[in-house]
C-alpha positions as a Python dict, from the first residue, in 0.01 Angstrom:
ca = {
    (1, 'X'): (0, 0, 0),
    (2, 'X'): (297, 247, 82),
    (3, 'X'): (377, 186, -282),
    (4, 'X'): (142, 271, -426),
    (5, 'X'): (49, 638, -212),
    (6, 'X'): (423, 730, -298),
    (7, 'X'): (397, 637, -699),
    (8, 'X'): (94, 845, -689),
    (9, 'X'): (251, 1131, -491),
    (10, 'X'): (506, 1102, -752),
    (11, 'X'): (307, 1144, -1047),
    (12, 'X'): (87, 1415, -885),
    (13, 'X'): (404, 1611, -832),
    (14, 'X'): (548, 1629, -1158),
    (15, 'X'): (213, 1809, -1312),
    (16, 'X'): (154, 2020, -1029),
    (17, 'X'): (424, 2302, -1126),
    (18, 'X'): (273, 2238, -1452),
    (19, 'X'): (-85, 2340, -1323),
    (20, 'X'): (39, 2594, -1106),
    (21, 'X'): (218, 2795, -1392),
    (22, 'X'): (-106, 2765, -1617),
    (23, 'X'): (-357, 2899, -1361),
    (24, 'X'): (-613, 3181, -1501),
    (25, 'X'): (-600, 3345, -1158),
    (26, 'X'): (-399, 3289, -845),
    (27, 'X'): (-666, 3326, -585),
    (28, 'X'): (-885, 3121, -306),
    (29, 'X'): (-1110, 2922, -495),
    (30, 'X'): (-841, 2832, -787),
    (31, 'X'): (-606, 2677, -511),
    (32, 'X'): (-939, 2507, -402),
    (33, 'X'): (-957, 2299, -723),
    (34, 'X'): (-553, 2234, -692),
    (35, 'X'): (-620, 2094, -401),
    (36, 'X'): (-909, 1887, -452),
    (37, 'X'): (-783, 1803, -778),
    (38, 'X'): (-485, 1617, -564),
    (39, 'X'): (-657, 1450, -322),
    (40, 'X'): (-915, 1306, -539),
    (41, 'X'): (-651, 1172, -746),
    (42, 'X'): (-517, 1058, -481),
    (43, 'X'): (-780, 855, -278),
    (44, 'X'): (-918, 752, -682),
    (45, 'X'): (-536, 584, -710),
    (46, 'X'): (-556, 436, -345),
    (47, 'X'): (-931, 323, -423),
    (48, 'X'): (-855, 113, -696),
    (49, 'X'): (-586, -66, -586),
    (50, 'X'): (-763, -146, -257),
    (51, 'X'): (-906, -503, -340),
    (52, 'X'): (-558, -632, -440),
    (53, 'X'): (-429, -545, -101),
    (54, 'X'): (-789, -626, 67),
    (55, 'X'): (-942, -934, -6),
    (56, 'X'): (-1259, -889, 168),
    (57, 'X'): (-1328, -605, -89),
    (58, 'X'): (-1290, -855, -373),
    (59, 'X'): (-1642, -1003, -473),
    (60, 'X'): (-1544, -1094, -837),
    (61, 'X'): (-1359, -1333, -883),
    (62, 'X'): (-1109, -1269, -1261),
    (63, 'X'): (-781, -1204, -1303),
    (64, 'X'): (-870, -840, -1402),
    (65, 'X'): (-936, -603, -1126),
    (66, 'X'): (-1285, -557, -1183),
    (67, 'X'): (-1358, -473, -797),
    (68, 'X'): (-1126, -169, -808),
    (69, 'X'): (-1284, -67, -1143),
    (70, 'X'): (-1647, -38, -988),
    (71, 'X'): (-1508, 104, -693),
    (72, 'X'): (-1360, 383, -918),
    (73, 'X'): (-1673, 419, -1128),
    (74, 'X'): (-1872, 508, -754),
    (75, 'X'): (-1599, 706, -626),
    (76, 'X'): (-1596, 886, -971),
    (77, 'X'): (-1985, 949, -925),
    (78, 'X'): (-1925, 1065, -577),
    (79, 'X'): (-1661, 1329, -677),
    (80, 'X'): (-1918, 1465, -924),
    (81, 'X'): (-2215, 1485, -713),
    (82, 'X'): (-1974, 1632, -436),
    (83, 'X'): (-1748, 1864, -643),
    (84, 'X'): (-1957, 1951, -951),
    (85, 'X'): (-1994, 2325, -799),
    (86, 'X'): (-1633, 2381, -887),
    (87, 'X'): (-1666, 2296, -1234),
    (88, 'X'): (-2018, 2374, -1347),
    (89, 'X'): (-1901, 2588, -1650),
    (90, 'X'): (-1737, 2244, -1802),
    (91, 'X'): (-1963, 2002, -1688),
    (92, 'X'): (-1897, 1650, -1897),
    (93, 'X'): (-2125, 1431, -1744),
    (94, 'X'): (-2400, 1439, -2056),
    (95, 'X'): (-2495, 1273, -2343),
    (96, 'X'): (-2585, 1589, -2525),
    (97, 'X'): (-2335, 1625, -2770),
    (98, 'X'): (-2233, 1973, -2922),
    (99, 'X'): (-2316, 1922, -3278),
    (100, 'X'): (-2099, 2185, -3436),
    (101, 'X'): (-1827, 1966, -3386),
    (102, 'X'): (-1979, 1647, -3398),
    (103, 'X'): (-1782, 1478, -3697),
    (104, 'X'): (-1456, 1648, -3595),
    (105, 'X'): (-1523, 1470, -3268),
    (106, 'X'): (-1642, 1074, -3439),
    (107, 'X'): (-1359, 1070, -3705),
    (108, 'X'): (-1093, 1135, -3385),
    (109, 'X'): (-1261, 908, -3206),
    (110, 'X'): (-1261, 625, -3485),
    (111, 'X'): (-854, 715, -3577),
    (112, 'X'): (-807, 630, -3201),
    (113, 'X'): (-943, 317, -3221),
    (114, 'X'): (-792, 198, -3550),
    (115, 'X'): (-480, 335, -3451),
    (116, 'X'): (-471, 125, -3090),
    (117, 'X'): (-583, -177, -3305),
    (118, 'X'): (-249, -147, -3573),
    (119, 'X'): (-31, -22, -3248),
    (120, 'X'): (-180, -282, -3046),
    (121, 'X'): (-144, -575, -3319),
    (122, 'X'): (206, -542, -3406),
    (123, 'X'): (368, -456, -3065),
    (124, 'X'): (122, -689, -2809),
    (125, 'X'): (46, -1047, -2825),
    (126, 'X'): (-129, -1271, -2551),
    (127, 'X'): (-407, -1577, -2541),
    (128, 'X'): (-753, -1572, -2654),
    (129, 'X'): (-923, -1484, -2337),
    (130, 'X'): (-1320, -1399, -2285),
    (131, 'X'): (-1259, -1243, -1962),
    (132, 'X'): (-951, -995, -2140),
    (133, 'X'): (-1208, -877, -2376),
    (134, 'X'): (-1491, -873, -2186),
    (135, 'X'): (-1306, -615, -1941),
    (136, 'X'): (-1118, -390, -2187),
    (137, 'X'): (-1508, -363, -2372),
    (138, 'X'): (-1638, -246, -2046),
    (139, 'X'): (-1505, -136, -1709),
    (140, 'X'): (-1195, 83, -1816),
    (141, 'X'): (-1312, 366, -2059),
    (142, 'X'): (-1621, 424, -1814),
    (143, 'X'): (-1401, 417, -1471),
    (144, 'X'): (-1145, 659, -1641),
    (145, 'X'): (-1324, 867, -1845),
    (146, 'X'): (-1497, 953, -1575),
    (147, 'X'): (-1223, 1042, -1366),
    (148, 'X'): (-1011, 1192, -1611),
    (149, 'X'): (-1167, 1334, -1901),
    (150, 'X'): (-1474, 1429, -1634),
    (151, 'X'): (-1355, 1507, -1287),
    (152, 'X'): (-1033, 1598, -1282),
    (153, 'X'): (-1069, 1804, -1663),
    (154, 'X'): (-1375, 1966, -1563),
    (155, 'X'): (-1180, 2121, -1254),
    (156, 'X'): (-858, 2206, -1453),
    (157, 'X'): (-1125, 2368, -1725),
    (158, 'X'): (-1225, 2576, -1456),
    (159, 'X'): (-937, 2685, -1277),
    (160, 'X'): (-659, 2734, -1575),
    (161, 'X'): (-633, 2922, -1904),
    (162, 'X'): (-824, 2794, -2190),
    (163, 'X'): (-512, 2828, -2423),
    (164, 'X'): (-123, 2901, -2410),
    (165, 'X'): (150, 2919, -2653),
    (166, 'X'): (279, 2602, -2832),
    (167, 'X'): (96, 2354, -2557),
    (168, 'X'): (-214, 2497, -2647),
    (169, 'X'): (-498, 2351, -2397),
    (170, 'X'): (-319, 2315, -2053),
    (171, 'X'): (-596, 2134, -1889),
    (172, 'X'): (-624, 1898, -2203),
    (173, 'X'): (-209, 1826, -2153),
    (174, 'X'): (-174, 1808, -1816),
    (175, 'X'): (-459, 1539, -1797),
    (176, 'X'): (-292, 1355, -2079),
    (177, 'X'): (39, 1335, -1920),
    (178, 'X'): (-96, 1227, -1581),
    (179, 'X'): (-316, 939, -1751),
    (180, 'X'): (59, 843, -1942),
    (181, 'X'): (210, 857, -1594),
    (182, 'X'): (-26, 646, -1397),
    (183, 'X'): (43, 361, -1669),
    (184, 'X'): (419, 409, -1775),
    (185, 'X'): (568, 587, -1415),
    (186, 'X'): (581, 324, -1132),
    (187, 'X'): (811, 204, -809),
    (188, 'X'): (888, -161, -759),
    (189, 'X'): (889, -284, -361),
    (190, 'X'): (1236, -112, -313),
    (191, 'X'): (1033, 264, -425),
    (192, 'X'): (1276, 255, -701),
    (193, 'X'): (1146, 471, -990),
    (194, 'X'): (1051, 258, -1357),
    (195, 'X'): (934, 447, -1636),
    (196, 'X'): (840, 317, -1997),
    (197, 'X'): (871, 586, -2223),
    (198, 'X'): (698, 417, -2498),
    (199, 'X'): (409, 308, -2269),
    (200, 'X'): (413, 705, -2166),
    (201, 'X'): (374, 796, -2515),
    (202, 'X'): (127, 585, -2625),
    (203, 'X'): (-110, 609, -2330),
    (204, 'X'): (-45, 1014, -2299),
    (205, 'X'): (-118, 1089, -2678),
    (206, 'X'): (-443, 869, -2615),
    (207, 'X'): (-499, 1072, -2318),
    (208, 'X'): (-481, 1372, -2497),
    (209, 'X'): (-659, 1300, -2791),
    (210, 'X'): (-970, 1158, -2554),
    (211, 'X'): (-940, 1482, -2337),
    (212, 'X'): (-953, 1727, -2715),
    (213, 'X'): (-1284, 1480, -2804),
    (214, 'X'): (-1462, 1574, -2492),
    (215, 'X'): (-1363, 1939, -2467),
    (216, 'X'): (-1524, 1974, -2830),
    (217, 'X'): (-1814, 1740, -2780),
    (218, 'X'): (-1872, 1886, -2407),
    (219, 'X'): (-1922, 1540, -2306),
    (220, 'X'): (-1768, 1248, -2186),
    (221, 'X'): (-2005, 991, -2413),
    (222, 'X'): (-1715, 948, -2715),
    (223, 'X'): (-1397, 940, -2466),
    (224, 'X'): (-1603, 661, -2310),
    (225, 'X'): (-1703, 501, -2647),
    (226, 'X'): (-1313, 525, -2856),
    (227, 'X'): (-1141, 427, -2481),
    (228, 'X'): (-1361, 108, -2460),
    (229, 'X'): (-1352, 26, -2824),
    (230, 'X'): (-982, 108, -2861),
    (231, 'X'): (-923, -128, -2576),
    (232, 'X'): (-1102, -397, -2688),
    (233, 'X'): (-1045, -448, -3068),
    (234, 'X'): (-660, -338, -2943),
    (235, 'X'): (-637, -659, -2715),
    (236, 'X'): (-866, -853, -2986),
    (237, 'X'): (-581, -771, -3221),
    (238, 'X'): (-304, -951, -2943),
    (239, 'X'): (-429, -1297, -2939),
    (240, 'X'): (-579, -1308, -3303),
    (241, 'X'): (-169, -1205, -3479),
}
């Protein structure tokens, strides 16, 4: 468990100078967001890690972590109910697309997927598995969509500048590179730092391109959708090379 709280304090450090330096306004209720942006991430990262340290909180039985995904998916819920005040002005939680940019947004979110499946079918390779696909169709696009692309954007939204030179959307990059972090940056039992730069880039240009499809759509509905599909016909393409 100490593992994993210092990982996550690791990756929540390296974007917070990031988020600091992009704020609109340095005042009470920006610093607010900071810090509920940190410890939701926080307790989110601790959350879903729980049942593998926990076995009383593990009801299904897989060799996915399905409990920690559901777990995520409340907590994610939670946050919104609890925290949507902060970032009413970029609320994501709809269905309600915004149709000026509606095939911008579907022919991103199709490139994703194909481009997982090619990425996905030359560099992976594993077992036929029900379970694998079953998972990677479901759980993980709606667990981190959520938190990403609909908690912690929608208080970044709020709290930095919509645009800055040659990064362009802050909030969009610093989301990205957090979601690249949590899968490539990690600590093995000694708290010894491994990072995958290749698993960084791949996850974080994902990240980012998920984050630009719900900023334009206003909702979370496609991230969800090219995540889940990306996921599955990416693993699909694993065990049928």
């Amino acid at each position: 468990m100490n593992r994993i709280v210092f990982e996550s304090l690791l990756q929540l450090l390296i974007v917070v100078p990031l988020i600091l330096l992009s704020l609109k306004k340095y005042n009470k209720e920006n610093y607010q967001r900071i810090v509920v942006f940190g410890v939701i991430f926080l307790s989110y990262q601790l959350l879903i890690n729980l049942p593998n340290f926990i076995d009383t909180l593990k009801f299904i039985n897989g060799n996915w972590n399905w409990d920690g995904k559901i777990f995520g998916i409340l907590f994610g819920i939670f946050c919104y109910f609890l925290f949507r005040k902060l970032f009413k002005d970029y609320d994501y939680f709809t269905l309600k697309q915004d149709k000026s940019n509606f095939k911008k947004v579907s022919i991103v979110s199709l490139i994703v997927i194909v481009l997982a499946t090619i990425i996905w079918f030359f560099f992976g390779e594993s077992e036929f598995n029900i379970e694998s696909l079953a998972f990677q169709l479901t759980l993980p696009g709606i667990d981190e969509e959520i938190m990403y692309r609909g908690i912690l954007l929608g208080l970044l939204m709020s709290g930095l500048k919509d645009k800055q030179k040659i990064i362009g959307n802050p909030s969009v990059l610093i989301t990205s590179i957090l979601f690249g972090l949590i899968h490539a940056l990690k600590l093995d039992k000694n708290l010894t730092p491994n990072f995958n730069i290749i698993y960084f880039l791949q996850t974080g240009l994902a990240g980012y391109a998920w984050g630009w499809i719900t900023v334009k759509s206003r909702s979370i509905l496609f991230a969800i959708l090219s995540h889940n599909f990306s996921n599955f016909f990416g693993t699909l393409a694993t065990m049928i090379k």
